[in-house]
C-alpha positions as CSV (number, residue, x, y, z in Angstrom):
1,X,96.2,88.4,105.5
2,X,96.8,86.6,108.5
3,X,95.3,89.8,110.9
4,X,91.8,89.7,108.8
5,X,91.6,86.0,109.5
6,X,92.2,86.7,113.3
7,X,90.2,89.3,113.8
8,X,87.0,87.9,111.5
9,X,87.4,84.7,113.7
10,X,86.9,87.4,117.0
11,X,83.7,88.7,115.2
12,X,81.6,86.1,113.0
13,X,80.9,82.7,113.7
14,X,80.6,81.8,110.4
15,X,82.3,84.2,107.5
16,X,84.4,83.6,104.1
17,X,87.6,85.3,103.0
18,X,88.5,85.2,99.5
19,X,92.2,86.7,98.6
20,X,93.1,88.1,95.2
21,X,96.8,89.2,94.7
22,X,99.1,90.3,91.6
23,X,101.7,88.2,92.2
24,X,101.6,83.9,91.0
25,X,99.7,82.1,94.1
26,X,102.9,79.6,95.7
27,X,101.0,76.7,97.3
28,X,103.7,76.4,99.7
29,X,103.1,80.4,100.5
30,X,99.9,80.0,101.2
31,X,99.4,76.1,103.3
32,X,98.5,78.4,106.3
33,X,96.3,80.9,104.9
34,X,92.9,78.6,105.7
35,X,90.9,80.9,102.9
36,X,91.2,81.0,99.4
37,X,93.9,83.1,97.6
38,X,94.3,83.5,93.6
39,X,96.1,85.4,91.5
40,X,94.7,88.5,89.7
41,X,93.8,87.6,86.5
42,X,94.3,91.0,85.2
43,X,98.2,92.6,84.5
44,X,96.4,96.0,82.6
45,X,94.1,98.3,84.4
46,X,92.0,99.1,81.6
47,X,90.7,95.6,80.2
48,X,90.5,94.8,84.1
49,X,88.2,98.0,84.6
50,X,86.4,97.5,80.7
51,X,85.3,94.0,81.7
52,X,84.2,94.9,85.2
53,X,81.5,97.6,83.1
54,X,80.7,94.4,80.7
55,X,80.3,92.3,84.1
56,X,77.8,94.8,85.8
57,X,75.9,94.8,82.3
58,X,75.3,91.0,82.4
59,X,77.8,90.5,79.7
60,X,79.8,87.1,79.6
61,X,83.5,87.2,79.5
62,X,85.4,85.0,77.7
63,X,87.9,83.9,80.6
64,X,86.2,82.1,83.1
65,X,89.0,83.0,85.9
66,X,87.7,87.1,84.9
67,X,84.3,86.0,85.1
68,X,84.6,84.8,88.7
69,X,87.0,87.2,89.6
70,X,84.3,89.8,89.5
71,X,81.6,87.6,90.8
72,X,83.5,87.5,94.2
73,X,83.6,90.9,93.7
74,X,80.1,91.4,93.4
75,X,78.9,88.8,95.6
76,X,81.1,89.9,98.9
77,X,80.1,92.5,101.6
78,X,83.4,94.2,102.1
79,X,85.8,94.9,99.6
80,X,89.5,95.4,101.6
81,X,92.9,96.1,100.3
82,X,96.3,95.0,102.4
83,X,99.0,97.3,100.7
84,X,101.4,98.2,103.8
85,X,102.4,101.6,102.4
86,X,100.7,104.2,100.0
87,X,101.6,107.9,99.0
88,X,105.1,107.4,100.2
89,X,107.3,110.2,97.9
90,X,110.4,108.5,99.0
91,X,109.6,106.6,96.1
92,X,108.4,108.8,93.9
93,X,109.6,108.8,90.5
94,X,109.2,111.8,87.6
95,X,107.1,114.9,87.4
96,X,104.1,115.8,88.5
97,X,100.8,116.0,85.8
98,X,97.0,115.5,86.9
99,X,96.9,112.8,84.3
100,X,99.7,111.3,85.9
101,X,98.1,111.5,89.9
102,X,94.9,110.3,88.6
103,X,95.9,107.4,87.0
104,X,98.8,106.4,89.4
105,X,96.0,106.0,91.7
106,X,93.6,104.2,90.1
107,X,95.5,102.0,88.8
108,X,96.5,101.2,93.0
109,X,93.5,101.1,94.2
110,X,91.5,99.7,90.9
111,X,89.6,96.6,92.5
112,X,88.2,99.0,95.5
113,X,87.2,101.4,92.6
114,X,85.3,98.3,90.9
115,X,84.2,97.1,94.4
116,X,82.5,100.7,94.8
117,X,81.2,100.3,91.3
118,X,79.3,97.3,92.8
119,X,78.1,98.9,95.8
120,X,80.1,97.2,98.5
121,X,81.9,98.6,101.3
122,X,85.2,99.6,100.5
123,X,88.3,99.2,103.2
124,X,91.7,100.4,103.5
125,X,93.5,98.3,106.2
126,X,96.2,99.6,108.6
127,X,98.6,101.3,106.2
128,X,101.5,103.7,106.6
129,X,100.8,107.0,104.7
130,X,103.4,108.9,103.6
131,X,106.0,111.0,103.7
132,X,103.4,113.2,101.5
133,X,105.7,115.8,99.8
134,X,105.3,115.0,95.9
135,X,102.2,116.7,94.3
136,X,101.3,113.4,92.7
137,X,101.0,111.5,96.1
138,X,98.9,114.6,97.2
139,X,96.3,114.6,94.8
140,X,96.2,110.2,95.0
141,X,95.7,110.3,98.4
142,X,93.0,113.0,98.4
143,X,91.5,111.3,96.0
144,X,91.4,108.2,97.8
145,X,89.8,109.2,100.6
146,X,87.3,111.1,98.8
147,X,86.3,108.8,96.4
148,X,87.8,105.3,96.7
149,X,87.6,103.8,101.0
150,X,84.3,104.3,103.0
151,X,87.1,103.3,106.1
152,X,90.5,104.4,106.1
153,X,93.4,103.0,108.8
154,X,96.7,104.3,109.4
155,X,99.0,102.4,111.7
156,X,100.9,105.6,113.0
157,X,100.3,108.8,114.7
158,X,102.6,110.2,112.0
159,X,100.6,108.7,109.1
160,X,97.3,109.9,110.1
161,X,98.7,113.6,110.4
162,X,100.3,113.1,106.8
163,X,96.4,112.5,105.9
164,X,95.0,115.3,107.6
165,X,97.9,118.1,107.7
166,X,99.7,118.0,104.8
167,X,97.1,116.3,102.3
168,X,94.0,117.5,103.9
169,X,92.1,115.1,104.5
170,X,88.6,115.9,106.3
171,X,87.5,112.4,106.8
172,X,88.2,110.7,109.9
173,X,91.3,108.3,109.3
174,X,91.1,105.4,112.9
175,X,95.1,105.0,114.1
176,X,95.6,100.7,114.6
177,X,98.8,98.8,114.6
178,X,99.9,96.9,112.0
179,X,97.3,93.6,111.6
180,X,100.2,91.3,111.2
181,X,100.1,91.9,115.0
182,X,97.8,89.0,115.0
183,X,99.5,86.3,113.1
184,X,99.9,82.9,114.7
185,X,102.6,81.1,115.4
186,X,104.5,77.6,117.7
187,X,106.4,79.4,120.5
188,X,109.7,77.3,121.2
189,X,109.6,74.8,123.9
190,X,113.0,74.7,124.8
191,X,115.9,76.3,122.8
192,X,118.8,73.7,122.3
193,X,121.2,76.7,120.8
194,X,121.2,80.9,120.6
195,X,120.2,81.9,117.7
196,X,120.2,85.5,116.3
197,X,118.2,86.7,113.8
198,X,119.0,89.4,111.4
199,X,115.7,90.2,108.9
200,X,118.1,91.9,105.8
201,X,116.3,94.7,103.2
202,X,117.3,96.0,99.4
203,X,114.6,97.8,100.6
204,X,116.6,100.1,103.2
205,X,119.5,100.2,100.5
206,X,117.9,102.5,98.5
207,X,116.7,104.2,101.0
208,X,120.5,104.2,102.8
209,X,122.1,107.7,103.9
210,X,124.9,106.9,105.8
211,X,128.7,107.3,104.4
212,X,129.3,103.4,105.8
213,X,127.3,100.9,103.4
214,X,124.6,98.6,104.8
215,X,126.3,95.3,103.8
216,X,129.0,96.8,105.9
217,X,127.4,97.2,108.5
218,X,125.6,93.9,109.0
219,X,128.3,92.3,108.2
220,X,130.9,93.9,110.5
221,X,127.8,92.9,113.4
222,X,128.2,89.2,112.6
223,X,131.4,88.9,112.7
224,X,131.2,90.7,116.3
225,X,128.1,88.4,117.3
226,X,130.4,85.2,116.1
227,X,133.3,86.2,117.6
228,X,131.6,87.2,120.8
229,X,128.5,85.3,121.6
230,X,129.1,82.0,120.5
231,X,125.0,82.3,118.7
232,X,124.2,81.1,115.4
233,X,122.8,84.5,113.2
234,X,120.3,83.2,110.4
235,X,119.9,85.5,108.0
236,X,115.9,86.1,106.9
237,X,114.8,87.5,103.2
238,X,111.4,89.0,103.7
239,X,110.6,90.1,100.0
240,X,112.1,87.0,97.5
241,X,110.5,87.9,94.5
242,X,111.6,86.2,91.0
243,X,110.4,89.6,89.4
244,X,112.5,91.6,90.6
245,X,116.4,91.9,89.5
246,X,117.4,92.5,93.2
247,X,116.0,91.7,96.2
248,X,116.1,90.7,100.0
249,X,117.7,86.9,99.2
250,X,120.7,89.2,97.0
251,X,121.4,91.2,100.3
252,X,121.6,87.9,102.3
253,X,124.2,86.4,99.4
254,X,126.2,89.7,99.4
255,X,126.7,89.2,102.9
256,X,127.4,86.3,103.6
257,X,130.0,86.4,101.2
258,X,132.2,89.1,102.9
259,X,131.9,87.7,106.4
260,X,135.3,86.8,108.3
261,X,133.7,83.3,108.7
262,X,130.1,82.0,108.0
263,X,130.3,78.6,109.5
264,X,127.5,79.4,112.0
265,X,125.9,81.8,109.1
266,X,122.8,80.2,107.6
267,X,119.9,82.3,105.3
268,X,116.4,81.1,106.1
269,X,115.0,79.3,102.6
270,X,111.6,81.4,102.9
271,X,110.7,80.5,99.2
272,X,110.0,77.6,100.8
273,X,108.5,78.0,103.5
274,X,104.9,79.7,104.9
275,X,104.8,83.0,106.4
276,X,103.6,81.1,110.1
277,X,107.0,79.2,109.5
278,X,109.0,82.1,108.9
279,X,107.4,83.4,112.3
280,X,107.9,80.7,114.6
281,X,112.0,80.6,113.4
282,X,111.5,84.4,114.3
283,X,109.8,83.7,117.7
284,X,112.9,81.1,118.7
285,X,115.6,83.9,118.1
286,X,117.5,85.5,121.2
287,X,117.4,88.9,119.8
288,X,116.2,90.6,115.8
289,X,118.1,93.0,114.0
290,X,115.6,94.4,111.6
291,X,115.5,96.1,108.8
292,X,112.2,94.9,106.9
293,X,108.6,95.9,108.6
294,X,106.9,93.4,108.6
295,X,109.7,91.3,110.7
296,X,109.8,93.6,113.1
297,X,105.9,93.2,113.4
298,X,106.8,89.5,113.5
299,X,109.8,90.0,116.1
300,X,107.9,92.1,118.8
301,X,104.5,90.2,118.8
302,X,106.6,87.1,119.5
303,X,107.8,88.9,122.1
304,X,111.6,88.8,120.9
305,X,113.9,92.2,121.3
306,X,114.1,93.8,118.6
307,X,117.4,96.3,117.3
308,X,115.6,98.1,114.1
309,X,117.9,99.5,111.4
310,X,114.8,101.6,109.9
311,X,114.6,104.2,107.2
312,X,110.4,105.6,108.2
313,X,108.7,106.6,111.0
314,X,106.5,103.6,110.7
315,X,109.7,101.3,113.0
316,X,109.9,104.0,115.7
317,X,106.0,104.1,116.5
318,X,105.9,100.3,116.0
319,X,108.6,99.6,118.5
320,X,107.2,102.8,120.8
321,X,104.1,100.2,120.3
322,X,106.0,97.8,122.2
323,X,108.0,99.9,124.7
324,X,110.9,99.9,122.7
325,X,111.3,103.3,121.6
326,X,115.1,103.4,122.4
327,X,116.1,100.3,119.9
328,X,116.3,102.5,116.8
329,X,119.2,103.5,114.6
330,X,118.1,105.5,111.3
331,X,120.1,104.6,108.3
332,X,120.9,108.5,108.1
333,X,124.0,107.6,110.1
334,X,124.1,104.2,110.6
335,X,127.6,102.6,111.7
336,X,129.0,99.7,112.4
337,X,130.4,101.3,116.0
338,X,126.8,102.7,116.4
339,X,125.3,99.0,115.6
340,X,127.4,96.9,117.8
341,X,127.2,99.3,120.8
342,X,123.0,99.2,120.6
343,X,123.6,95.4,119.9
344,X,125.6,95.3,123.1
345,X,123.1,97.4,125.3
346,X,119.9,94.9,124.4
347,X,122.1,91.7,124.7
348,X,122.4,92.6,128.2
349,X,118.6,93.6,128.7
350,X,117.3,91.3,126.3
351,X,115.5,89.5,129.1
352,X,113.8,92.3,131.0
353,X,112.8,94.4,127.5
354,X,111.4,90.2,126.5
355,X,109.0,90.6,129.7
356,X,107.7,94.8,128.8
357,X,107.0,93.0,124.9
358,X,105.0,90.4,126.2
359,X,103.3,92.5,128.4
360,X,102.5,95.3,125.8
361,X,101.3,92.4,123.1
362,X,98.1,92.8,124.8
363,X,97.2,96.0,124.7
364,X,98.1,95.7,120.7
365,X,95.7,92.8,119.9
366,X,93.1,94.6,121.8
367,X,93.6,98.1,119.4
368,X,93.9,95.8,116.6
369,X,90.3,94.4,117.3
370,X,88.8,97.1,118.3
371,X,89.7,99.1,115.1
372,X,88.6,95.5,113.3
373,X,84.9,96.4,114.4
374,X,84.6,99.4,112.5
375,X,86.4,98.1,109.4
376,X,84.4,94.6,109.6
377,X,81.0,94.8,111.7
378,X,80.4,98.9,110.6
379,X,80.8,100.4,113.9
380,X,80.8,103.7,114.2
381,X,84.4,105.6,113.8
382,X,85.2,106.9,117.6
């Protein structure tokens, strides 16, 4: 959300954004947004796609939130969705039926279907595609690209040849990084203390391959990084959802509980806080352990070394991005050994890999922009 807002304020002089999403709107979430942002006021695809027909037919709707919902629909000149990863079978659940496919991706992708129902430009923003390998995830993201996004960005090599080798796809898909590259944030000044951040994940958990657990191995790393550096490690949730029955803020508690010590243990309150916030506590850390995305995206475009604990190929092409290819361990066969000695090796470079970031960040912003034009102005695809 952030990477729109930068990149329309590079194009247009003058320009609106309006943000719908399906979680509740937190005012605190969203203090640094400078556009609007409101919740979907639809939780079932059919009385959302229903009304959108009654809409285009003049009809009144009884809800005023539906009824403007769809006039910012039908008033707008690009029509964009954010989702970060699509057609992924690593979370692909049941068996395969057309029914199934079809609906699984219209139900995704239902406001650009309306928005194309309305005649505006449809746009899929840098996403990571893939792994493709379930037959549902096939067909959705054929169907997709045939009939739901006039522009379609992948923010990997890997996730464009997902698109074109293994689903098919014969229109042209543009590689950018991630937008999030963009967002904004207050550099430190002076850092009064070390601090060490470590971005934590249910995410990877379910995901996890490796015989040692992954609260095992974070927290045998903080107890090194306490016993050794003399830093304070703050802890950072990046999904804290009060939906969800487990999530990132669970993996910080479970933790934090098992460490030798947690005096100089702390877990950033990001319910609380802005996502610009979150960024600039990121931006004043020594050195990131990762294992959520969009932290690492935070990390590296504040130009702080990164150590990934990743599960997709979307980490190692993000930090190859940044000239960090090397500061990667898969959670096939993660370790606590194998986590401390990388730890180790960027400690001691930490400065040297903080001046090839900072020098790469460029070169980011400017693929970021440049694939900006054809998703925002209409250039044509290169």
């Amino acid at each position: 959300m952030h990477g729109v807002r930068e990149i329309m304020d590079s194009l247009y002089d003058d320009y609106e954004i309006v943000c719908f999403q399906g979680t509740k709107v937190v005012d605190s979430a969203i203090s640094d947004m400078g556009f609007s942002v409101y919740e979907n006021p639809y939780k079932k695809a059919l009385s959302m796609l229903t009304d959108a027909v009654k809409f285009k037919m003049g009809k009144a709707l009884k809800q005023k939130d539906c009824g403007a919902f769809f006039k910012h629909l039908q008033t707008s000149d690009i029509v964009a969705n954010l989702f970060g990863i699509c057609f992924c079978s690593s979370f692909a659940k049941g068996r395969y039926t057309y029914l199934k496919a079809r609906k699984m991706v219209i139900g995704t992708f239902l406001i650009s279907i309306i928005a194309k129902l309305y005649g505006k430009r449809t746009v899929k923003c840098p996403s990571s595609y893939g792994p493709i390998k379930s037959q549902n995830d096939l067909v959705a993201a054929r169907f997709a690209a045939k009939h739901i996004f006039d522009v379609m960005c992948a923010r990997e090599i890997e996730s464009e040849r997902q698109m074109r080798d293994v689903a098919g796809i014969k229109c042209k898909i543009i590689i950018s990084p991630d937008m999030g590259n963009l967002m904004p944030y207050v550099p430190a000044k002076n850092k009064c203390e070390k601090l060490v951040g470590i971005s934590v994940s249910h995410q990877i958990i379910k995901q996890w391959k490796s015989n040692e657990p992954y609260i095992c191995c974070i927290g045998n790393l903080i107890d090194h990084i306490l016993k050794t550096k003399g830093c304070k490690v703050v802890l950072i949730p990046n999904e804290v959802s009060f939906g969800l029955r487990y999530h990132d803020a669970h993996v910080a508690d479970e933790i934090l509980n098992r460490l030798v010590c947690n005096r100089n243990v702390s877990i950033l309150d990001v319910s609380r806080m802005n996502s610009s916030q979150v960024k600039t506590v990121i931006g004043r850390c020594e050195l990131m352990i990762a294992s959520r995305y969009h932290s690492c995206v935070a990390a590296l475009s504040a130009g702080v070394p990164t150590l990934v604990v990743g599960w997709h190929y979307k980490y190692e092409e993000l930090l190859k991005l940044y000239g960090q290819g090397k500061w990667i361990i898969s959670s096939q066969n993660c370790t606590s050994k194998k986590l401390i000695k990388n730890f180790e090796e960027l400690w001691d470079k930490r400065v040297s890999e903080r001046r090839v970031i900072g020098e790469k960040y460029y070169q980011v912003r400017k693929q970021v922009i440049k694939a900006g034009k054809v998703m925002f102005l209409k250039e044509v695809i290169p």
